[in-house]
C-alpha positions in Angstrom: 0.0 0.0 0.0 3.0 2.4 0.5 3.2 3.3 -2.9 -0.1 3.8 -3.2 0.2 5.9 -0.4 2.6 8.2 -1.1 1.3 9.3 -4.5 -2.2 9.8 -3.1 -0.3 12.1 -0.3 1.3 13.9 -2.8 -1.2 14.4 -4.6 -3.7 15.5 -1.6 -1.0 17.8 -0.8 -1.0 19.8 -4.1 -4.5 19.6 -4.6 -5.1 20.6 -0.9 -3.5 24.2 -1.8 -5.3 24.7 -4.5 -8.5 23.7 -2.9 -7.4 26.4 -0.3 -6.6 29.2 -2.8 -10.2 28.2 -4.4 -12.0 28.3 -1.4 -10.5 31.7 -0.8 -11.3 33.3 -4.1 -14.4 35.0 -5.5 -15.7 32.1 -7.8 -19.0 31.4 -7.6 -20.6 27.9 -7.4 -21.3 27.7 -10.8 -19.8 29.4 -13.7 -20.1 28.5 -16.9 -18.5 28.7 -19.9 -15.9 26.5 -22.2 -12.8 25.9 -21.6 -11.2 24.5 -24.6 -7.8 23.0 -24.5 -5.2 25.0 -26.0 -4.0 23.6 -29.1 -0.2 23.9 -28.1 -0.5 22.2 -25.1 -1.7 19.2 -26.8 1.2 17.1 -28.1 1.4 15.5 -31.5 -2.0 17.3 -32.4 -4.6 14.7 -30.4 -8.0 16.7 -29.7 -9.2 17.5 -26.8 -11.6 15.0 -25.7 -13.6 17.3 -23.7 -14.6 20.8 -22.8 -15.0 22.5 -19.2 -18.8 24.3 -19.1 -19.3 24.5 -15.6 -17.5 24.7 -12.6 -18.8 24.2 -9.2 -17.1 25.5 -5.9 -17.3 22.9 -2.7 -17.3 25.7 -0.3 -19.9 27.5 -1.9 -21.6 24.2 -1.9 -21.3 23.7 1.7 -18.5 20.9 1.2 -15.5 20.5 2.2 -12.3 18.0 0.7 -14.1 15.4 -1.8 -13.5 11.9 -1.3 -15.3 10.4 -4.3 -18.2 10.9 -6.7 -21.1 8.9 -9.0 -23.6 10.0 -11.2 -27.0 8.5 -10.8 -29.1 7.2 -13.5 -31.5 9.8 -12.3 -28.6 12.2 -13.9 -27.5 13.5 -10.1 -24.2 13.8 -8.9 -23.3 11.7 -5.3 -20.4 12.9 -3.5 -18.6 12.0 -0.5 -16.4 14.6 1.7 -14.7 14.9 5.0 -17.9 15.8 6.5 -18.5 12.1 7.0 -21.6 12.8 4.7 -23.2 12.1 1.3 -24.2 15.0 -0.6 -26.7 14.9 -4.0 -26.2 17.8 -6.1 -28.3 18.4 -9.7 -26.2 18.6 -13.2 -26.8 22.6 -12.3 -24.7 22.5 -9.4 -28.1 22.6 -6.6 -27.5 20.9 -3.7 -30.5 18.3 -3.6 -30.2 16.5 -0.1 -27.4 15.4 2.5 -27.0 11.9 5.1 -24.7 10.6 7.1 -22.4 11.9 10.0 -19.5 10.3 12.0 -19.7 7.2 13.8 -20.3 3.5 13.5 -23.7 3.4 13.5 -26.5 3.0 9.9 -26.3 5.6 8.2 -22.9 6.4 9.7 -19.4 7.0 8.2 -15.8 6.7 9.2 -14.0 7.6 5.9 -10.2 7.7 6.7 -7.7 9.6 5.3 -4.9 8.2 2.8 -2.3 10.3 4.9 -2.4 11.6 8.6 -0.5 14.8 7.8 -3.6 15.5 5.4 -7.0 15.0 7.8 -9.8 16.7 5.7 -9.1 13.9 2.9 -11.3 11.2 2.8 -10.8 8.0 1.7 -15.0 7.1 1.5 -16.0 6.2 -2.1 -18.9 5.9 -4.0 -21.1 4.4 -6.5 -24.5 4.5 -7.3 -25.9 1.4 -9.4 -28.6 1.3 -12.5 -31.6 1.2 -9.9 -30.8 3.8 -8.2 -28.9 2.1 -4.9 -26.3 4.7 -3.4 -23.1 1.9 -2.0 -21.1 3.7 0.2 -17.3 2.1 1.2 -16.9 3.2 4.9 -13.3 2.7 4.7 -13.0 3.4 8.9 -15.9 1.0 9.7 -14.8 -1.6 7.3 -17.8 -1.9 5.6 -20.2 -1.0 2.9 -23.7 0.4 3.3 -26.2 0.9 1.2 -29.0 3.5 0.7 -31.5 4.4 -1.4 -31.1 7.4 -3.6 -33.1 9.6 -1.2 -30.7 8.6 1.6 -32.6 6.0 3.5 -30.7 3.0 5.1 -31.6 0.3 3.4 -28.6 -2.7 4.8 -25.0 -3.3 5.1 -22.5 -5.8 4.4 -18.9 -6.4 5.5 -16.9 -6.0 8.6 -13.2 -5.0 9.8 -11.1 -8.6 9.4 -9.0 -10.3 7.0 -11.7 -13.0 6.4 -13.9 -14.2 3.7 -16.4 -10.8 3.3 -14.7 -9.2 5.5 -12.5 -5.6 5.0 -9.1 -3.9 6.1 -9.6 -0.8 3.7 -12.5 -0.9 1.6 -11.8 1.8 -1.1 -13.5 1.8 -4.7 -16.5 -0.3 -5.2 -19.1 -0.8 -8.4 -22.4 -2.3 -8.5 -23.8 -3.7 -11.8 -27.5 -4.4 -12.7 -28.1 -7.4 -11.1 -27.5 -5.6 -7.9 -24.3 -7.4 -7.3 -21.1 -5.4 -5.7 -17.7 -5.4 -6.6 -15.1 -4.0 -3.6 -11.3 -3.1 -3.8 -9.6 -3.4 -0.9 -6.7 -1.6 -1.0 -5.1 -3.4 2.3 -5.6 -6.7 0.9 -4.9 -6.3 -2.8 -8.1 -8.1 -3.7 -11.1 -7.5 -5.8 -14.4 -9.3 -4.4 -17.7 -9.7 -6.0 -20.7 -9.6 -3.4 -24.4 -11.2 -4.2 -27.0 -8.4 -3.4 -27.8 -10.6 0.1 -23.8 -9.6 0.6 -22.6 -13.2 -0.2 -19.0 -13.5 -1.5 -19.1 -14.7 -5.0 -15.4 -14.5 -5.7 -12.2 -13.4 -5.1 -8.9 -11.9 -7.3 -5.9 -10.8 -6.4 -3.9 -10.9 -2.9 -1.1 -13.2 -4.3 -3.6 -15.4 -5.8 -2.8 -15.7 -9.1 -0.2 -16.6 -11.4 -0.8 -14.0 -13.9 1.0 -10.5 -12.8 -2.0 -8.7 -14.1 -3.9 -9.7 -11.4 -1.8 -8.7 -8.4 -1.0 -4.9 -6.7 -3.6 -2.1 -5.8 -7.1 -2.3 -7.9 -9.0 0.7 -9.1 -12.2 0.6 -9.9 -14.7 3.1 -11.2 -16.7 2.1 -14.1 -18.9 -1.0 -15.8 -18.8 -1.0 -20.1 -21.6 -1.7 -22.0 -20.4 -5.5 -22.0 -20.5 -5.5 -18.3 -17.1 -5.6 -17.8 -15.3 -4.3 -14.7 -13.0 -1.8 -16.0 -9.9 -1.6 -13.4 -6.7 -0.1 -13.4 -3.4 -2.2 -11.4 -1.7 0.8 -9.6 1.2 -0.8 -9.2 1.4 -2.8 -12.6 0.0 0.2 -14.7 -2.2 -1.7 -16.4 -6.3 -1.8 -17.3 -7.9 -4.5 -16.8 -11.3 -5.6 -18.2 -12.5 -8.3 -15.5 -16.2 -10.0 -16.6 -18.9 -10.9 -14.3 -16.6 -14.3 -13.4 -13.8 -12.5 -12.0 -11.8 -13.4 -15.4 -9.5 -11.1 -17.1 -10.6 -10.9 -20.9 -8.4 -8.4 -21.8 -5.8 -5.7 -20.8 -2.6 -2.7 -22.6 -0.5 -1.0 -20.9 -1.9 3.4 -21.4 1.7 4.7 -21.4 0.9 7.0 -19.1 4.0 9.6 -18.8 6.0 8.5 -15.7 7.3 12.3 -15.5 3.5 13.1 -14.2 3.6 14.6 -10.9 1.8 11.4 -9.7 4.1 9.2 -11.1 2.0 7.1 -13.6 -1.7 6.8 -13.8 -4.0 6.1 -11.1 -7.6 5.8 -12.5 -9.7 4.8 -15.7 -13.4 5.3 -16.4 -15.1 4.3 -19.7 -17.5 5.8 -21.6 -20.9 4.6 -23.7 -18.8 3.9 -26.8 -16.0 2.3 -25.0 -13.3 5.2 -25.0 -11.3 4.7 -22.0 -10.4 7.6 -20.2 -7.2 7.6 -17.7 -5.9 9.6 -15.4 -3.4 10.5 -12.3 -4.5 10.8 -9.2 -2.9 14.6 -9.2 -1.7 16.8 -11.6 -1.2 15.9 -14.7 -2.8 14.9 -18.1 -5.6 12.7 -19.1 -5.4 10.4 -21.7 -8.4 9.0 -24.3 -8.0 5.1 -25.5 -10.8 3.9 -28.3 -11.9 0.4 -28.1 -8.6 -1.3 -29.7 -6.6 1.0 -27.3 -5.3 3.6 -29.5 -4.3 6.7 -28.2 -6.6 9.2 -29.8 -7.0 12.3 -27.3 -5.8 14.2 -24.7 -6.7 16.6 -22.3 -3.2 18.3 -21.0 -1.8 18.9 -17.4 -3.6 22.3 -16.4 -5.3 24.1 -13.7 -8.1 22.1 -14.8 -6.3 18.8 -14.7 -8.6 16.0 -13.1 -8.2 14.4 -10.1 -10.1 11.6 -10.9 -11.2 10.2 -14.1 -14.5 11.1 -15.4 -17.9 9.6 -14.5 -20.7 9.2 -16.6 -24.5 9.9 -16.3 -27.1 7.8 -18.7 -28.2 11.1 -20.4 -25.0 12.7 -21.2 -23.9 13.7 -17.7 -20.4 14.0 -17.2 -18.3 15.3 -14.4 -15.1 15.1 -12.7 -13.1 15.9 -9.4 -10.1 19.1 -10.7 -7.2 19.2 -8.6 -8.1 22.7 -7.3 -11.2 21.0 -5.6 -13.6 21.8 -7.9 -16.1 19.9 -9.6 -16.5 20.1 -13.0 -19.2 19.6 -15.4 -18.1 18.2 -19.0 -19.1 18.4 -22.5 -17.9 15.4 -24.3 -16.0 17.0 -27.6 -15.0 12.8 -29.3 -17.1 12.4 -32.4 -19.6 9.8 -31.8 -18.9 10.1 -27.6 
């Protein structure tokens, strides 16, 4: 996990300035307009895979550092922050509804930092599946709950140990439509699929494996249309597309520049036509993959550099965490995207 660790930290602590500077600025909670990428800083002339036309302020949305966030197939955007909360926000930035608070009780949250020496960051992700079920990873409680999107307990599953279904550090986490729940644990090294009753179905990873692929930190944060998990290896920078069975079905190396401030890439999202979209956890450029994973856009280290890899709504919703704090709404600029 120290590697892990360290970049995240790194990160955390570049972002957290900007965050700072942000809060501390005049910016509004939502101001729109494009932001193009400059056609200089794009190398070998790739597009831009996306424009900037929104760009929502967490203080001025009553949040603090964000851990994680999902869009909803009811278009919303969930996000988790230091708070120990869960907050719904609209595709125009309003602020819908808010649950949780610190403790170990339902409804409860204990979302750890990745680094002491950086407290407001959370480590609490988020995912909210095709029907609507918000799945929480309460990294500090070693658990995941669920809710319904209007913030209503509904059960939980998991608990701190290194046995079967249980957690040391539940971190990203994916459910698909059959209600079924996939959980990284970045303590472990493992990738487990959970029946909807919260029964273990299988397990990858941990020094299980033969193949290489299948061993170091998982990332998860996105389902393709073939209902493939897609997951990047953190320490093996590779992505992974894992089926329902837990079998690896295909994988390429992004060539993510190792001179990024985060050192390599950290995250991968995909979107309805199969572009794969990766990114650092930091500073630093995203990179666009088609379906036979070609290079074929980029979106250059900036201001507006992403923390996380873009997440997609079912209607053309896109957003995505900027280093600075902010959350940003997208426009999708990749013919047929």
């Amino acid at each position: 996990m120290e590697r892990v660790t360290t970049r995240l930290a790194v990160a955390v602590a570049a972002a957290g300035l900007a965050f700072l500077a942000a809060g501390c600025s005049g910016t509004t909670a939502t101001s729109t307009g494009t932001h193009p990428s400059p056609a200089g800083a794009v190398s070998g002339a790739l597009p831009s895979p996306f424009a900037v036309t929104a760009r929502y302020a967490p203080a001025l949305l009553g949040l603090g550092w964000l851990g994680a966030l999902a869009v909803g197939p009811d278009g919303n955007l969930y996000v988790t922050d230091h708070s120990q909360r869960v907050t719904v926000i609209s595709p125009s930035g309003t602020v819908l509804r808010r649950w949780g608070k610190p403790g170990s009780g339902p409804g409860e949250f204990r979302f750890i930092a990745p680094e002491p020496s950086n407290p407001t960051a959370t480590m609490g992700k988020i995912a909210v599946g095709p029907d609507g079920k918000v799945y929480v990873s309460d990294s500090g409680n070693g658990r995941v709950q669920v809710f319904t999107a209007e913030g209503r307990f509904v059960r939980q599953f998991g608990s701190y140990g290194s046995g079967q279904g249980q957690f040391l550090l539940p971190a990203d986490l994916m459910a698909d439509s059959a209600g079924n729940v996939y959980v990284a644990d970045d303590q472990t090294e493992t990738l487990a699929k959970f029946s909807p009753a919260g029964k273990v179905l299988w397990t990858i990873g941990g020094g299980q494996s033969s193949d290489t692929d299948l061993t170091g930190h998982f990332h998860l944060a996105s389902i393709d249309a073939h209902g493939r998990l897609v997951v990047l290896n953190d320490d093996k920078q590779r992505i992974l597309y894992i089926d329902d069975g837990g079998h690896k079905v295909d994988a390429f190396s992004p060539g993510f520049p190792a001179s990024s401030p985060t050192g390599g890439a950290c995250e991968a999202t995909v979107d309805a036509v199969g572009n794969t979209y990766v990114s650092g956890c930091g500073p630093g450029p995203t990179l666009v993959y088609d379906r036979a994973h070609r290079l074929i856009a980029k979106w250059p280290g900036t201001m507006s550099s992403l923390f996380v890899s873009p997440v997609f709504g079912p209607n053309g919703e896109v957003f995505a965490l900027a280093v600075d704090g902010s959350i940003l709404k997208l426009h999708i600029t990749l013919p047929g995207a």
